[in-house]
C-alpha positions, 0 to 999 in steps of 0.5 A: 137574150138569156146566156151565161153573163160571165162569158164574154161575146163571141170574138170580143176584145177590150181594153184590160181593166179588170172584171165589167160591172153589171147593173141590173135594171128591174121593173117593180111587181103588178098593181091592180092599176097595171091589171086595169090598164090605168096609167099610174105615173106618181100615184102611189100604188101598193102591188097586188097579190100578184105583184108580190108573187111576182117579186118573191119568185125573182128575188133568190135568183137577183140575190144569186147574181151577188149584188152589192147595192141595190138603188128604188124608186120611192114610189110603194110598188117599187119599194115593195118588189124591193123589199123582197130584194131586200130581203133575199140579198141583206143589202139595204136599198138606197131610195132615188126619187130619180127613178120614179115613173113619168108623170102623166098628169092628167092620164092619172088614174085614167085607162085610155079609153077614159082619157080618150073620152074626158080629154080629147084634144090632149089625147090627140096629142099624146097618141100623136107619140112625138114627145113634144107636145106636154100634158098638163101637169105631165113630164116630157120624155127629155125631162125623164130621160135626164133624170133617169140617165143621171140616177142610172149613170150614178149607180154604175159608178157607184160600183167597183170592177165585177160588182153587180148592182140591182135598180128597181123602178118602172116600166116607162121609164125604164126603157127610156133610161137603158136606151140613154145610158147604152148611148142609142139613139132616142128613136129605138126607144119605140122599137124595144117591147115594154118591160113586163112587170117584175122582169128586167135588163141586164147591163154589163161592161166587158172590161171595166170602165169599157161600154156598155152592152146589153146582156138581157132584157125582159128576164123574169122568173115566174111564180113557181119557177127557179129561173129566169125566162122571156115572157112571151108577147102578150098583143 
């Protein structure tokens, strides 16, 4: 979905009030747990290697974008990739525990082989994917989803017509946040492929104050690349 994010969509219109805000939504750099497949939830896991050349190639072309604010997870990965943000851009990182992970409970830690294997009947449930059913010590998607809505929704007010911020968090979370604040339906939710590590999603309004559209999603640049591409499907 890469395009000039200046120009508008063929044939759209909108109410004038100024330039669209932008809001640029990032998921932070590979851990050895994402390596491994362990569910990370609120664990504080640091980037590997990696995640931080990960977080190193995208940050000049985010910093190019001319961002104005930036807003992280508390949770290290994410404040790490933020710090190369940091770094790139001079802007200093406002931190929202809002935006942190699911809690997963006791997948924590856990591939899912291993929690197949040491909790049986909450698995059934978990891959059952009706979102009702809660793990102990785990949150439901509703609860992340007003939490990220709420966070994501104040960052976008947060910025003036034609400005651009960056939000760096997590991947589950993630999809569930931009499903919410584009006004879709809780149900596409599963029909959008994750988010790779150290890629993102663009939001933008046409006017500001206008809706929502989405003018990228699973943009990365690559260690050793310039620009942004789509990372192909992985199975």
């Amino acid at each position: 979905m890469s395009r000039d994010l200046d120009a508008p969509a063929p044939g759209a219109g909108g109410v004038a009030g100024g330039p669209g805000r932008r809001l640029v939504v990032v998921r932070h750099g590979r851990t050895a747990w994402n390596a491994a497949g362990r569910a990370q939830g609120h664990a504080d896991v640091a980037l590997d290697g990696l995640g931080h050349a990960q977080a190193a190639a995208a940050a000049p072309y985010l910093a190019s974008l001319g961002p104005t604010r930036i807003w992280t997870s508390d949770l290290a990965r994410a404040r790490q990739t933020c710090g190369y943000l940091e770094e790139a851009t001079g802007v200093v990182a406002e931190v929202d525990p809002r935006l942190r992970e699911f809690g997963v409970g006791v997948r924590q830690g856990l591939t899912i082989a291993e929690f197949a294997e040491r909790f049986p009947a909450e698995h059934a449930s978990w891959a059952s994917g009706d979102g009702k059913v809660r793990l102990e010590g785990a949150e439901l998607p509703d609860e992340v989803l007003a939490r990220m809505l709420a966070a994501l929704g104040e960052c976008l007010a947060g910025l003036e017509p034609g400005e651009t911020g960056l939000v760096v968090t997590h991947g589950a979370c993630l999809k569930v946040g931009v499903v919410g604040l584009l006004g879709w339906p809780a149900s596409l939710a599963p029909t959008l492929r994750g988010i790779d590590n150290c890629a993102w999603v663009t939001l933008e309004e046409l006017d500001a104050g206008g809706p929502l559209r989405m003018g990228g999603y699973n943009e990365s640049v690559r260690p050793g690349h310039t620009a942004p591409q789509r990372l192909p499907d992985e199975g």
